[in-house]
C-alpha positions in Angstrom: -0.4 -9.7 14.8 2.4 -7.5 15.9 -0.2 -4.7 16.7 -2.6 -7.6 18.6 0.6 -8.6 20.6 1.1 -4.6 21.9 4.5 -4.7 19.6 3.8 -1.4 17.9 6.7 -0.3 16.6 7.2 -3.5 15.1 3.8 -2.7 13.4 4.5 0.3 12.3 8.0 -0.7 10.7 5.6 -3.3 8.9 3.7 -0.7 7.6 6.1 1.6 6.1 8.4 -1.6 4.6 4.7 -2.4 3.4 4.4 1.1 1.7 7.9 0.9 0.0 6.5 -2.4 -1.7 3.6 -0.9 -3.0 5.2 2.4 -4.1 7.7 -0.2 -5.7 4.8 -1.8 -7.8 3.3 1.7 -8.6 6.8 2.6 -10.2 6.3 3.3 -14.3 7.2 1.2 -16.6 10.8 1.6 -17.6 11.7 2.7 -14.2 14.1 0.3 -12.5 13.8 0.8 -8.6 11.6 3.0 -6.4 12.7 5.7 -4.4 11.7 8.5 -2.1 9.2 10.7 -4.5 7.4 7.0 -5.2 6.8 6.7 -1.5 5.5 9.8 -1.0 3.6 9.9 -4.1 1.8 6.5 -3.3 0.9 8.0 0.1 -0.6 10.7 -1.3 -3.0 8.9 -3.5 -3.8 6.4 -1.6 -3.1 6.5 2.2 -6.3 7.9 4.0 -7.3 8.5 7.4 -10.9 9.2 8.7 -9.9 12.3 10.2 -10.0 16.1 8.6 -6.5 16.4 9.6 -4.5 16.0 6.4 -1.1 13.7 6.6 1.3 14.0 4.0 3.5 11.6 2.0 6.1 13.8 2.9 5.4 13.2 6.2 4.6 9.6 5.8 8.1 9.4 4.5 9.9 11.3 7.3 8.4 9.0 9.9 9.6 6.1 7.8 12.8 7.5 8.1 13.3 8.0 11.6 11.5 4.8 12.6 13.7 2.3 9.9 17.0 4.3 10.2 16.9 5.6 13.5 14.3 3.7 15.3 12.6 6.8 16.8 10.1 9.2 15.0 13.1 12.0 14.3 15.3 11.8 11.0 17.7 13.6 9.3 14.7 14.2 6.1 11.9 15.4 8.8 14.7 18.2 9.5 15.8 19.1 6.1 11.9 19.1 4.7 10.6 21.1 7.5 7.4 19.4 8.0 5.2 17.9 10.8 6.8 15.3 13.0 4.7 12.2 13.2 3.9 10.5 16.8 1.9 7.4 17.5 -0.7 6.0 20.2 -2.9 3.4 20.5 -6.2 3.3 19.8 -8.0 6.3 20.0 -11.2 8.1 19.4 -9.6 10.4 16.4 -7.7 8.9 14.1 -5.1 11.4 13.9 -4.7 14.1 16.5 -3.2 17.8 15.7 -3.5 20.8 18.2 -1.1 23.2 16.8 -1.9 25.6 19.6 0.3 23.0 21.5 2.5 21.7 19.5 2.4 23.0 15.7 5.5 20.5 14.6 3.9 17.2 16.0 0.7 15.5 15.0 -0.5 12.2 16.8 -1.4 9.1 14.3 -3.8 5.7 15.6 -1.5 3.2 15.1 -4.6 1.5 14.8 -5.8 4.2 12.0 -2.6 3.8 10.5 -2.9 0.0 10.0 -6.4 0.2 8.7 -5.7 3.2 6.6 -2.9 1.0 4.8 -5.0 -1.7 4.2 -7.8 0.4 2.6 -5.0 1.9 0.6 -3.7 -2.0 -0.6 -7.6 -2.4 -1.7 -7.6 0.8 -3.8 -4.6 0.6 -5.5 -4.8 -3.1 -6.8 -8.2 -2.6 -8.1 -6.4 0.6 -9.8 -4.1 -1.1 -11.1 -5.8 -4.4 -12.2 -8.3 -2.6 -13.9 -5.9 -0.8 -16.0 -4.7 -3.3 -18.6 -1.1 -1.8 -18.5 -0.5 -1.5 -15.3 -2.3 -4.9 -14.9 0.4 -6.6 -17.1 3.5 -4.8 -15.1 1.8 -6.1 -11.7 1.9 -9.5 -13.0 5.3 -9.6 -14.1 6.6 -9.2 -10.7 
């Protein structure tokens, strides 16, 4: 809806708060909360575009960071990890744009792409985890 209505940043925050609560159910047993390595981790495994560019959790996660904490695609983790800042645009033809000969610390992501890459990922993981009788039963406490 928010991404229907033009709102994409609102979208996009969606998205990663969407993340967090998957990485959260992904968490093993015994472990309490989720954190920054579950994120990422999650990402990794699951979150794919249809592009051959490559995004990584780690970058997943920086762009969480600067759009929750900072509302803009720069935070203090993209800096300290020395990875590829992440941009957004509409829909586009390529689902995630990277011409290093440009710019080789910014790659462009669909928000589009982004939105169906999370869902796909959402469809993977729970039929992962439901068809795994332990994780099954750690899902369905929660």
């Amino acid at each position: 809806m928010c991404y229907e209505n033009k709102s994409f940043r609102a979208a996009i925050i969606l998205i990663y708060s969407g993340i967090d609560a998957m990485a959260a159910l992904d968490i093993p047993c015994g472990q309490t909360v989720s954190g920054r390595n579950d994120f990422i981790k999650w990402c990794d495994r699951y979150l794919k575009f249809k592009s051959m560019e490559k995004i990584t959790g780690t970058e997943l996660y920086a762009a969480r960071c600067g759009i929750i904490h900072t509302y803009s695609s720069e935070s203090d983790f993209l800096k300290r990890e020395n990875c590829r800042q992440i941009g957004y645009m509409d829909r586009s033809a390529m689902d995630v744009i990277y011409k290093p000969d440009i710019d080789e610390t910014l790659v462009m992501v669909s928000v589009e792409a982004l939105i169906n890459a999370f869902f796909s990922a959402i469809n993977e993981f729970l039929i992962e985890a439901l068809s795994n009788s332990g994780r099954s039963r750690s899902l369905k406490k929660g």
